[in-house]
DRENMIPA-711315 format. One line per 4 residues: their letters; for each residue x, y, z of N, C-alpha, C. Coordinates in Angstrom, 3 decimals. Layout:
a = X,Y,Z,X,Y,Z,X,Y,Z; ...
# end
This chain:
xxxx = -3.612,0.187,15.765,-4.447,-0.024,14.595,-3.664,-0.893,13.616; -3.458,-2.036,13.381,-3.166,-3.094,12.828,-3.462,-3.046,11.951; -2.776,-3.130,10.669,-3.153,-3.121,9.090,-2.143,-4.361,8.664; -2.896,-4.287,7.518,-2.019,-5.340,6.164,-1.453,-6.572,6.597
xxxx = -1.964,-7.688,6.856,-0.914,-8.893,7.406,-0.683,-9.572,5.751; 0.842,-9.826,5.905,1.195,-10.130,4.289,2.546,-11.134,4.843; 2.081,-12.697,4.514,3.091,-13.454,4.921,4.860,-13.549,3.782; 5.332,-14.155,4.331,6.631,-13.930,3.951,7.156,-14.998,3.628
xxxx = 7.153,-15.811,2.243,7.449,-17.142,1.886,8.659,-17.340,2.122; 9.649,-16.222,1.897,11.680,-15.882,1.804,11.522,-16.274,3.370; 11.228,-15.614,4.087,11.468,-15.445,5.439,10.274,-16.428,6.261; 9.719,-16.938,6.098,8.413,-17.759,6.931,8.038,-17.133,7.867
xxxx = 7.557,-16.062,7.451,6.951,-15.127,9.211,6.166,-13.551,8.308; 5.975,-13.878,9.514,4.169,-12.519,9.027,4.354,-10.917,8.909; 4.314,-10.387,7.958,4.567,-8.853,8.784,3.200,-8.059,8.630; 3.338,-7.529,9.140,1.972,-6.245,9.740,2.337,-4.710,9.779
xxxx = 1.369,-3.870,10.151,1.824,-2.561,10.193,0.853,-2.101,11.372; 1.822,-1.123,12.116,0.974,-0.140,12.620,0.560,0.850,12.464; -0.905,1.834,12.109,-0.689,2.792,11.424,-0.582,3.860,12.457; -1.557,3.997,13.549,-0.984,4.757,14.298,0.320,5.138,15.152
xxxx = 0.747,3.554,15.315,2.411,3.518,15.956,3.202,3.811,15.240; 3.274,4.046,14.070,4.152,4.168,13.278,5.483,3.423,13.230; 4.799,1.609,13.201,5.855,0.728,13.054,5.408,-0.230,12.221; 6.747,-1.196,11.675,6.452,-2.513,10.863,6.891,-3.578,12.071
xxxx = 6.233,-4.848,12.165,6.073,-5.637,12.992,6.334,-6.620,11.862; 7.109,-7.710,13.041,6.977,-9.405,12.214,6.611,-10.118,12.966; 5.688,-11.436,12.696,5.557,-12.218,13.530,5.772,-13.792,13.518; 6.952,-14.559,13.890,7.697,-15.700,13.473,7.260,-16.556,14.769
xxxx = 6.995,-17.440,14.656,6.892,-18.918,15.311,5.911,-18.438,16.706; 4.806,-17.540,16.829,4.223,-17.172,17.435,4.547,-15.600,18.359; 5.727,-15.193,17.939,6.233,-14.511,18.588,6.417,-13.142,17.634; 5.660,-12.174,18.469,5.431,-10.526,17.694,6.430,-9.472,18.161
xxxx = 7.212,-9.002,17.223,8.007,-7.895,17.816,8.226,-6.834,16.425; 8.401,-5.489,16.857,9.059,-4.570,16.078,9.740,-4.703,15.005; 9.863,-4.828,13.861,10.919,-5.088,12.771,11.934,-3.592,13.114; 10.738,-2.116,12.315,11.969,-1.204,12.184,10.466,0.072,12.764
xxxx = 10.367,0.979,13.442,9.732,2.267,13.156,9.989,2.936,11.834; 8.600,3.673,11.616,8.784,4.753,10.322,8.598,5.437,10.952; 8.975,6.698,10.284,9.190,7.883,11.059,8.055,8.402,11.225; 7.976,9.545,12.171,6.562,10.005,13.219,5.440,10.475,11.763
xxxx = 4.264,10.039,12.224,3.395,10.590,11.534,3.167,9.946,9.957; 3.965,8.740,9.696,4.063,8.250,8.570,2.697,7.488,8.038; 1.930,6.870,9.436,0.825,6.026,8.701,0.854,4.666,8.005; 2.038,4.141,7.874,1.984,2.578,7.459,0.756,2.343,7.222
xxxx = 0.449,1.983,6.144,-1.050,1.684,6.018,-1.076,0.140,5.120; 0.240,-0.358,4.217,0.113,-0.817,3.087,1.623,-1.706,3.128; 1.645,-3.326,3.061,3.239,-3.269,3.057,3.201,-4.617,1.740; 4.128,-5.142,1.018,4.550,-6.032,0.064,6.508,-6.606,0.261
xxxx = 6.432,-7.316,-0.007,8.371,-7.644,0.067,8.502,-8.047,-1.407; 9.311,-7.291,-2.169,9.808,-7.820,-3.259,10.600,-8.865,-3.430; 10.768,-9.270,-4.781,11.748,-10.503,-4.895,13.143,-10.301,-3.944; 13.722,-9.391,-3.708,15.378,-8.615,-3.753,15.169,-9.047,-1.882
xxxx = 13.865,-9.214,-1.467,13.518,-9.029,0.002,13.508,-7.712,0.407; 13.253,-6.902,-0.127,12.748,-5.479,0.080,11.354,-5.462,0.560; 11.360,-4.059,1.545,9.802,-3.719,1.973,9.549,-2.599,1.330; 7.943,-2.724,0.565,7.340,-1.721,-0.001,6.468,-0.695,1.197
xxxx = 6.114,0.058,1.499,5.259,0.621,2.469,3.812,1.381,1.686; 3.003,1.452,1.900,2.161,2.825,1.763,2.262,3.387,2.733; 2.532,4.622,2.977,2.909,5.690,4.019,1.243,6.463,3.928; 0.443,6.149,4.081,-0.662,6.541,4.007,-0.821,7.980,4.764
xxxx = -0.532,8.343,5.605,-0.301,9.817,6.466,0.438,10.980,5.742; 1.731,9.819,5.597,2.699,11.136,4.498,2.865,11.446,3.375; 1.979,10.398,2.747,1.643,10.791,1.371,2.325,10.092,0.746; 3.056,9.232,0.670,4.212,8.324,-0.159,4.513,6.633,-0.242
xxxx = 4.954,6.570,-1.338,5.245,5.223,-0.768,6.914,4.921,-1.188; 7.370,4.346,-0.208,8.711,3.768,0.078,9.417,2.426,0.007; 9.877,2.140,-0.553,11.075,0.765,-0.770,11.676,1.179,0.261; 11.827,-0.112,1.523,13.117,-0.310,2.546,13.536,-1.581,2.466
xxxx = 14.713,-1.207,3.041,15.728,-2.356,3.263,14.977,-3.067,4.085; 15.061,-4.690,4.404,14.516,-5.855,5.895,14.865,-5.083,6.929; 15.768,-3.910,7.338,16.473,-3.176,8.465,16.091,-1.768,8.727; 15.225,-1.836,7.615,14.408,0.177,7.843,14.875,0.876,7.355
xxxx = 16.137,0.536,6.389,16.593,1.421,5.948,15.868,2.373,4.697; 15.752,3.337,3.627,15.130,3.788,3.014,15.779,3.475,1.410; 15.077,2.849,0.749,16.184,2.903,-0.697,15.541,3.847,-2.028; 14.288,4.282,-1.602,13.635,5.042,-2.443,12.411,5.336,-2.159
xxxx = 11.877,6.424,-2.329,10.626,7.248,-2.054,9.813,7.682,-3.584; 8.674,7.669,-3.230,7.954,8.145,-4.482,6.710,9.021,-3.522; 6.401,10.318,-3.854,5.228,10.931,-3.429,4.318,11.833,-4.716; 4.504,11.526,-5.779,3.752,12.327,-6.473,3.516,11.657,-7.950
xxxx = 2.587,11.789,-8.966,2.684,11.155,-10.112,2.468,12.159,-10.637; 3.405,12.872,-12.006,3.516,14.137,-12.584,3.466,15.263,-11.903; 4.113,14.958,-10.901,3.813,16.204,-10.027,3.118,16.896,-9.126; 1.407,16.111,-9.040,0.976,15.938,-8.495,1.007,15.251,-6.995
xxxx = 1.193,15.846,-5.835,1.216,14.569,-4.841,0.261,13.680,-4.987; 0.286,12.881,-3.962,-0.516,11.769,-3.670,-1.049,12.192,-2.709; -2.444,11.723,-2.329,-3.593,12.143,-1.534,-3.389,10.687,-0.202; -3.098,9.753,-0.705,-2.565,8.916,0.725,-2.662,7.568,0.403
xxxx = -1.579,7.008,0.125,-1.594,5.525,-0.722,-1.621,4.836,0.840; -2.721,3.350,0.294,-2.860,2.735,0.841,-2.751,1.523,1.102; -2.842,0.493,-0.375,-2.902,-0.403,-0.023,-1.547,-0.902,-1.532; -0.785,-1.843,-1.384,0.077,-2.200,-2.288,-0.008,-3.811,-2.555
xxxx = 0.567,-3.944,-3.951,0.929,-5.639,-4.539,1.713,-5.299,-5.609; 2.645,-6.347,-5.211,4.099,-6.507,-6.812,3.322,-7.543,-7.230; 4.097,-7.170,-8.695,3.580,-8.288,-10.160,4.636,-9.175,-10.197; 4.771,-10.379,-11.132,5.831,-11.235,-10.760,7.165,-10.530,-11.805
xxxx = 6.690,-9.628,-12.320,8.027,-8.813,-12.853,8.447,-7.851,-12.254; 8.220,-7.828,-11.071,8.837,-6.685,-9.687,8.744,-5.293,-9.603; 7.450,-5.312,-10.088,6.554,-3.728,-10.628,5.600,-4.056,-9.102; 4.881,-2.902,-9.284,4.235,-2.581,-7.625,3.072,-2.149,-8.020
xxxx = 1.953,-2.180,-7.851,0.586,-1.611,-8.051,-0.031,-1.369,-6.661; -0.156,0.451,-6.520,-0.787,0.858,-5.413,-2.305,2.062,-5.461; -2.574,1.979,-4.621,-3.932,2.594,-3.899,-3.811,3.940,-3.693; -4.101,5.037,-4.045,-4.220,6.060,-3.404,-5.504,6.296,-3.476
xxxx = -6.064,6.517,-1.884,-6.971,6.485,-1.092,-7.439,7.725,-1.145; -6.872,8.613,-0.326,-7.577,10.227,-0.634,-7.651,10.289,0.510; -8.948,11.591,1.426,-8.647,11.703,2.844,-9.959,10.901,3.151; -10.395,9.924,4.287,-11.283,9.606,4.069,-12.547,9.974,4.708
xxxx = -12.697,10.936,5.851,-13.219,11.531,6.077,-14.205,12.649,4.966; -13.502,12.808,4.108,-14.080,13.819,2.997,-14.635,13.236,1.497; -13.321,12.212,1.434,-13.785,11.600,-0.097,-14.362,10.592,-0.171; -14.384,9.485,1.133,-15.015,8.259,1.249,-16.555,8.610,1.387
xxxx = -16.490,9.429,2.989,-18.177,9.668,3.119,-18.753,10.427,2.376; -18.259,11.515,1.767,-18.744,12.279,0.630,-18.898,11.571,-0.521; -17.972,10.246,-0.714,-18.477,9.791,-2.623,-17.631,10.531,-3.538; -16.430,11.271,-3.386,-15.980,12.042,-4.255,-14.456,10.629,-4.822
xxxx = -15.060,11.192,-6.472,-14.066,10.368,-6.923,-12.601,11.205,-7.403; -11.802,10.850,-6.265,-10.621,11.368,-6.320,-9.569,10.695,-6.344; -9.895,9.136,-5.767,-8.501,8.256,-5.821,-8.156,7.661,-6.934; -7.642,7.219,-6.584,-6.613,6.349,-8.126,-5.913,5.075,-8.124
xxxx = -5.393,4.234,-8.942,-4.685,3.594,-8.785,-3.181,3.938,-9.638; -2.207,3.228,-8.946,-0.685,3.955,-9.712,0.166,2.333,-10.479; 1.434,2.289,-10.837,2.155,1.588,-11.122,2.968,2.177,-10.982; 4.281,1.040,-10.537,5.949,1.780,-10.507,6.125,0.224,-11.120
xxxx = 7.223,0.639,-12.287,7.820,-0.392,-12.389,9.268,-0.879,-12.083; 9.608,-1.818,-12.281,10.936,-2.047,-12.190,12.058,-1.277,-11.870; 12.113,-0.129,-12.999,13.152,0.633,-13.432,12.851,1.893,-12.821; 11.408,1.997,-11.885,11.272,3.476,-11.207,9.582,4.260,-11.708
xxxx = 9.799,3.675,-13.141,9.095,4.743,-14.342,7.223,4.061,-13.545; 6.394,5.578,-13.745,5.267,5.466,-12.835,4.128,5.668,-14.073; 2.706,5.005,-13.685,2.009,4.935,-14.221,0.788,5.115,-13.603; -0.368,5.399,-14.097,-1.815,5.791,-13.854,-2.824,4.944,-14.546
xxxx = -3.277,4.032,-13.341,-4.474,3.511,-13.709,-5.436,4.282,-13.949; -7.089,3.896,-12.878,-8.345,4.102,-12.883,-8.007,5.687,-12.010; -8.384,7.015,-12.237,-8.188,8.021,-11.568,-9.328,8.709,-11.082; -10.467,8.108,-11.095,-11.833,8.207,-10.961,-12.536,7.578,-10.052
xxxx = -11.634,7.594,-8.818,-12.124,6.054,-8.182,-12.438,6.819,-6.553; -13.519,6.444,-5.538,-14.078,6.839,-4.240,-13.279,6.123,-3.566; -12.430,6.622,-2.858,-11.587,5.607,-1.484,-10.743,3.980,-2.050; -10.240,4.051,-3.068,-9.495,2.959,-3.502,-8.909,2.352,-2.040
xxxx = -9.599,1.210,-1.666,-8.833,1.253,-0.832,-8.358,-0.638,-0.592; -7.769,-1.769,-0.609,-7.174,-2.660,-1.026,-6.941,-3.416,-2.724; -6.106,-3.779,-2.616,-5.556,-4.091,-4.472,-5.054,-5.524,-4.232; -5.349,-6.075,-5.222,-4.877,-8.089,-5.251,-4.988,-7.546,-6.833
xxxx = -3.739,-9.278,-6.938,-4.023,-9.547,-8.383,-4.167,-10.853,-8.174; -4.613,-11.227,-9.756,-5.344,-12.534,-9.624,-4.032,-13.806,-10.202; -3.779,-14.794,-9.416,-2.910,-15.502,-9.450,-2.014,-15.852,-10.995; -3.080,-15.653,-11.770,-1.829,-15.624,-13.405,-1.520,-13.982,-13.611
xxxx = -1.492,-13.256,-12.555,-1.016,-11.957,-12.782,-2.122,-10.925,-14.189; -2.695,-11.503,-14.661,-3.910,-10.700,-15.334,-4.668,-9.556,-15.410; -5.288,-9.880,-13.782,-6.153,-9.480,-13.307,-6.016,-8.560,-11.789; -5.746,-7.311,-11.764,-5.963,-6.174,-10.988,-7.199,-6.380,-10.079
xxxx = -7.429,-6.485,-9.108,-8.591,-6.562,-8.374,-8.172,-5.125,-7.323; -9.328,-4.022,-7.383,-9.219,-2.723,-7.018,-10.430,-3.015,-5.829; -10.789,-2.787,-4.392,-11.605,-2.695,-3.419,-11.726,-1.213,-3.279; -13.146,-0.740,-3.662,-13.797,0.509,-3.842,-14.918,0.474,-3.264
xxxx = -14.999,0.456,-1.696,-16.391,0.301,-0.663,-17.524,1.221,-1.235; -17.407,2.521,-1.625,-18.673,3.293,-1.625,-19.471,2.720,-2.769; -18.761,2.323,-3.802,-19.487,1.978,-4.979,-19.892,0.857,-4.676; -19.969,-0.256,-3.772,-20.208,-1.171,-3.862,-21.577,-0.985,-2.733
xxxx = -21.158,0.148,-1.528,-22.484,0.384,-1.043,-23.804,0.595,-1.653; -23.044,1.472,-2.342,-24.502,2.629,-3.221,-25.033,1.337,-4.024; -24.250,0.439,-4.610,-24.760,-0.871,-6.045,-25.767,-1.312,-4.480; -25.957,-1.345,-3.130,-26.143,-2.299,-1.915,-25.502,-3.385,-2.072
xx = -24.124,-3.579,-2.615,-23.718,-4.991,-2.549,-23.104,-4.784,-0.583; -23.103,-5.647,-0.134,-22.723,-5.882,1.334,-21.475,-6.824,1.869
# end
């Protein structure tokens, strides 16, 4: 199950995720291989590379999202905002001040087809310190910003069903 293709200007090559394999993949000059596995049951759902060449993940399965090293290594974890866990982040984007804006999705079996507004959107910035967007939101599920950094663009399928937009 192939998620997130997010090219790599530092590095000129593609990376991807698997969510069921529970791996990050790159793909350079036509050629696809393994970067690093996350560990069992993790869900890769969501990936970004910071300025530093760091990988962001949404761990969508385990509830978290993670900064790694280009090598898999782990440099920091986040799973909860006030304490609260996270219901299953999904989709991620850094700002050009090396802050991260992510998706938590929820389960989607329950909150997507049901309509229940449970997801959210988060911020981490720079220095760690976390923030709370829209917390009212059905299946948040991809995030862009708009090229002068402005503009948050949140992908919220049910609401856009129910409006019948298609």
């Amino acid at each position: 199950f192939p998620e997130a293709p997010r090219w790599s200007t530092r590095y000129n090559r593609l990376y991807f995720l698997e969510w069921g394999g529970d791996t990050v993949w790159t793909m350079q000059d036509g050629q696809a291989e393994i970067l690093f596995p996350t560990a069992a049951g993790d869900g890769p759902s969501g990936i970004f590379q910071d300025p530093q060449g760091n990988l962001w993940l949404a761990l969508y399965s385990s509830r978290k999202v993670a900064q790694m090293s280009p090598a898999g290594e782990i440099r920091q974890t986040f799973d909860n905002f006030n304490g609260q866990p996270f219901r299953g982040p999904n989709d991620l984007i850094g700002d050009a001040n090396g802050g991260l804006y992510f998706t938590d999705s929820g389960n989607f079996e329950e909150d997507w087809t049901e309509g229940r507004a449970v997801g959210a959107v988060y911020y981490i910035s720079p220095t760690g310190e976390q923030g709370q967007g829209d917390a009212e939101l059905v299946y948040p599920n991809g995030v862009a910003l708009s090229l002068d950094g402005l503009t948050l663009y949140v992908n919220e399928a049910i609401r856009l069903l129910a409006e019948g937009v298609r």
